[in-house]
C-alpha positions in Angstrom: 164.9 80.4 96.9 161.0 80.2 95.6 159.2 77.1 97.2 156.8 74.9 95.1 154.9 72.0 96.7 153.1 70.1 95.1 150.9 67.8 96.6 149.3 64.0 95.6 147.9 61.1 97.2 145.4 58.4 96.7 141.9 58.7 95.4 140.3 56.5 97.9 141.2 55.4 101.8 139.7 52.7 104.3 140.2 54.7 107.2 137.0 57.3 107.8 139.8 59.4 109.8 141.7 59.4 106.4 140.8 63.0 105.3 140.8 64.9 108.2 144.3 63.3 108.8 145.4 64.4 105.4 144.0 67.9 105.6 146.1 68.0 108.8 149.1 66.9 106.8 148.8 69.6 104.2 148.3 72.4 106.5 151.2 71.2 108.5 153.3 71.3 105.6 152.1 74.3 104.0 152.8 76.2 107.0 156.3 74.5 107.6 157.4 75.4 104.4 155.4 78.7 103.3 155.7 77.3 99.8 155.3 80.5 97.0 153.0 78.1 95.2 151.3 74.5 95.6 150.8 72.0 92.3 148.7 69.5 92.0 146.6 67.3 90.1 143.1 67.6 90.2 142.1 64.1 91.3 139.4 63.5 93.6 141.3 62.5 97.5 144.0 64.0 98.1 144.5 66.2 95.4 140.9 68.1 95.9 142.0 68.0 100.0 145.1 70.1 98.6 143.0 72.6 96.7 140.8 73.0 100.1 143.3 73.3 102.4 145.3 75.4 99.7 142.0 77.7 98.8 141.8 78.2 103.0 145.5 79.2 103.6 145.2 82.1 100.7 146.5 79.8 97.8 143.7 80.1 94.9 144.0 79.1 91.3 142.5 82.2 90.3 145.6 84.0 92.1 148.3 81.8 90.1 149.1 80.5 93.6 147.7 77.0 93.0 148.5 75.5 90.1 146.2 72.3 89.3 147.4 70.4 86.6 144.5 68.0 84.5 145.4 65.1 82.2 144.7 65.5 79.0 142.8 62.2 78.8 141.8 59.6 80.7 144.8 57.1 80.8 148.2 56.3 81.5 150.1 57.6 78.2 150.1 59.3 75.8 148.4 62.8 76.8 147.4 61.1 80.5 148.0 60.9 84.0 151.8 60.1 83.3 152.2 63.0 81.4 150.4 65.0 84.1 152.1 63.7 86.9 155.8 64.1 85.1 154.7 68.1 85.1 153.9 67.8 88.8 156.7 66.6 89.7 159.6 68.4 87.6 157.3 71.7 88.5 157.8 71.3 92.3 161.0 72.0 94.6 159.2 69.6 97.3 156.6 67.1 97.1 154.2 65.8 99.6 152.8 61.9 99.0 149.5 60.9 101.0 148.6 57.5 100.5 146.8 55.0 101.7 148.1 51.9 102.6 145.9 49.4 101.0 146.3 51.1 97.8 146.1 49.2 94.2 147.7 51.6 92.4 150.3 53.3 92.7 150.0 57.0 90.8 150.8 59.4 93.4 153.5 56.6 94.4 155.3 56.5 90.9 154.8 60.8 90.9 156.9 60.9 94.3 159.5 58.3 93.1 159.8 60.4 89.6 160.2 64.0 91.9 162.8 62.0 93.8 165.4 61.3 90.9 165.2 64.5 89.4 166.1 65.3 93.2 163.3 66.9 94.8 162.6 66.8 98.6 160.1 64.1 98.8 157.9 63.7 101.7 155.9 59.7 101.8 153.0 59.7 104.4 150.8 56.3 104.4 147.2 56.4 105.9 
């Protein structure tokens, strides 16, 4: 069976340890799972630390390997990050949630719930 993970988190994090823990995460994870592909969402955070990680374990856009999925515009719906995050998260087989814990909002949050019912393996990690 083909493994997809897709990866999300939070734009922004109090701790300064925060993105070296995160990159740790996803590498972790990537190598626990040896997905065929990773998805994300092109967000700055943990998003872009998923396309790093990703472009240094061999898993490149240009490859079809990583798959980086961009809102359409700049909101919540139509054509936005709801959209965008719906196609994350019924792309995936597993998904990996980094957040931090003082977050406001709770994007990456609602994108692990949605995976979740439709009954993907959903993995929550709060920085």
């Amino acid at each position: 069976m083909s493994i997809i993970l897709a990866v999300v988190g939070s734009v922004k994090f109090e701790r300064p340890e925060a993105p070296r823990l995160a990159c740790a995460i996803i590498a972790a994870v990537v190598d626990n799972l040896q997905p065929d592909r990773l998805v994300s969402g092109g967000a700055i955070g943990v998003d872009t630390w998923a396309r790093e990680v990703g472009e240094q374990l061999g898993y490149w856009i240009k490859d079809g390997n990583f798959i980086e999925h961009l809102p359409v515009r700049r909101r919540w719906a139509p054509d936005g990050f709801k959209d965008r995050n719906e196609l994350v998260a019924q792309e995936c087989t597993h998904l990996l949630a980094i957040r931090c814990h003082a977050s406001k909002t709770y994007g990456s949050g609602w994108t692990a719930d949605y995976a979740a019912r439709l009954g993907r393996v959903v993995y929550r990690v709060t920085l």
